[in-house]
C-alpha atoms as an extended CHARMM CRD file, in Angstrom:
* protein
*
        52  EXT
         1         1  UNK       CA              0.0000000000        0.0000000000        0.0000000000  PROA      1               0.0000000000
         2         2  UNK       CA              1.3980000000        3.3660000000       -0.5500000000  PROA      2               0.0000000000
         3         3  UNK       CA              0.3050000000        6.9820000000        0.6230000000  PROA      3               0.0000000000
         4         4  UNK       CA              1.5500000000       10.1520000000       -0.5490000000  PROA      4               0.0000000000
         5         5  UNK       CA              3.7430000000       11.7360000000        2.0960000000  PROA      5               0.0000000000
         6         6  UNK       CA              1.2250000000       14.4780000000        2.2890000000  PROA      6               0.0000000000
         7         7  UNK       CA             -1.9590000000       12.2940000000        3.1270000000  PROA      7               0.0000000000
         8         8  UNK       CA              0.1790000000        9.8010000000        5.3020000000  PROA      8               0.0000000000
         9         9  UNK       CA              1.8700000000       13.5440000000        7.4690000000  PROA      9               0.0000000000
        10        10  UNK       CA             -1.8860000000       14.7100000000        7.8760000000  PROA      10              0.0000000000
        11        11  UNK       CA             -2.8830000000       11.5980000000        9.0680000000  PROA      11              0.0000000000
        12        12  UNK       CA              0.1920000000       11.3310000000       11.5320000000  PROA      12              0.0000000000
        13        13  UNK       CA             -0.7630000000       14.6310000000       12.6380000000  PROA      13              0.0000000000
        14        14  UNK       CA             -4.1780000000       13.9530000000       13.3930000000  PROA      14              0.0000000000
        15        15  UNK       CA             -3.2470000000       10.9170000000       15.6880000000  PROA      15              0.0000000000
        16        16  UNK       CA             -0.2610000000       11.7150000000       17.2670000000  PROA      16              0.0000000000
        17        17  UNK       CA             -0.1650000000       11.7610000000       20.6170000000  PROA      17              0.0000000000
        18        18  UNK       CA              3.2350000000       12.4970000000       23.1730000000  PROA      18              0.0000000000
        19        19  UNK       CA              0.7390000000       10.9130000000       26.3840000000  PROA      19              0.0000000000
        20        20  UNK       CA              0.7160000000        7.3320000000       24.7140000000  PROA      20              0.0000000000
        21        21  UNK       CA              3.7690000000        5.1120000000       24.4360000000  PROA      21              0.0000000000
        22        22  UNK       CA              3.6190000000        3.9440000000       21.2640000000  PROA      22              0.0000000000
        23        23  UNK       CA              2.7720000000        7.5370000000       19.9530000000  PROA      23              0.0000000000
        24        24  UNK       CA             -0.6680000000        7.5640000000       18.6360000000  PROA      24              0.0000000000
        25        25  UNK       CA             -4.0820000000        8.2980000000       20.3650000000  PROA      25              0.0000000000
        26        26  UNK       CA             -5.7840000000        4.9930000000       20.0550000000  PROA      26              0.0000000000
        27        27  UNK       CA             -9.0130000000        6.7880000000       20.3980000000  PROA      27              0.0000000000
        28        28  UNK       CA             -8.9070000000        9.2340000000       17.7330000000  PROA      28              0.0000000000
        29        29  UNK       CA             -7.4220000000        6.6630000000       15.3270000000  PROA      29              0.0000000000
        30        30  UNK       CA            -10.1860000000        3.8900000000       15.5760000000  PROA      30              0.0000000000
        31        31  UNK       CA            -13.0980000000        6.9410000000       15.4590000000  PROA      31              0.0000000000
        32        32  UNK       CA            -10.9980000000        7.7380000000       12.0360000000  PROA      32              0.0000000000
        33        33  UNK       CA            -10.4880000000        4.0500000000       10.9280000000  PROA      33              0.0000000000
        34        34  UNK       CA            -14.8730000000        3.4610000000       11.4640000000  PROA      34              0.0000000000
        35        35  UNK       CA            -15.1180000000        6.7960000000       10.0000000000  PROA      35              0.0000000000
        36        36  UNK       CA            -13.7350000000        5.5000000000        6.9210000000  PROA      36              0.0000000000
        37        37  UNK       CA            -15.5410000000        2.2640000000        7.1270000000  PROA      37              0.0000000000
        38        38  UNK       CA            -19.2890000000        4.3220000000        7.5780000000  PROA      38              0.0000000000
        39        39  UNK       CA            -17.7520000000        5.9670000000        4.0890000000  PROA      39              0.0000000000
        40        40  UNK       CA            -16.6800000000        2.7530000000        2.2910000000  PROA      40              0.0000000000
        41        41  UNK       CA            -20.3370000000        1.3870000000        3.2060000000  PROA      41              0.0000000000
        42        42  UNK       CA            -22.4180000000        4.5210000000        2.2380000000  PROA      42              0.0000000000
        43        43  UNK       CA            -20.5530000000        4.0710000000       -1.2630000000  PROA      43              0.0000000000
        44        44  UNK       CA            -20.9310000000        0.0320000000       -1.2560000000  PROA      44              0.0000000000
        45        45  UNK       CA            -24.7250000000        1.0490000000       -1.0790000000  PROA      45              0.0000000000
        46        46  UNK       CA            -24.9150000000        3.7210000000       -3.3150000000  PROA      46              0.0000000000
        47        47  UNK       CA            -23.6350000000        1.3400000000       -6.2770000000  PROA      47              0.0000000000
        48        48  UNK       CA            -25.5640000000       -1.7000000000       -5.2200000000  PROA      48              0.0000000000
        49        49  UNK       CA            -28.7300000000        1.0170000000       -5.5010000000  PROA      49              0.0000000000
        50        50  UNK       CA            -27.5430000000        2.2370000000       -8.7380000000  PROA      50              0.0000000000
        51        51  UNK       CA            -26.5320000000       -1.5210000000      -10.0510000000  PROA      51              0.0000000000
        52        52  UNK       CA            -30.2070000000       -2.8450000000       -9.1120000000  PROA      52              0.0000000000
């Protein structure tokens, strides 16, 4: 998989965090990762609409 620098900085950005050991806010980053997901769905169902 590859990201361009400037999607993959925002994103490392957005869930950084300096209070978690391993550097990331696990909260923000799954609310972003089922964010995605709702999107990916929403499309999945607008082209099974549009298919039928």
């Amino acid at each position: 998989m590859e990201i361009e620098k400037q999607i993959y900085d925002e994103i490392a950005e957005m869930i950084h965090s300096d209070q978690s050991p391993v550097g990331i806010d696990a909260k923000k980053t799954h609310i972003y990762i089922i964010h995605l997901l709702q999107r990916i769905e929403e499309r999945l169902d607008r082209l099974e609409k549009a298919q039928s």
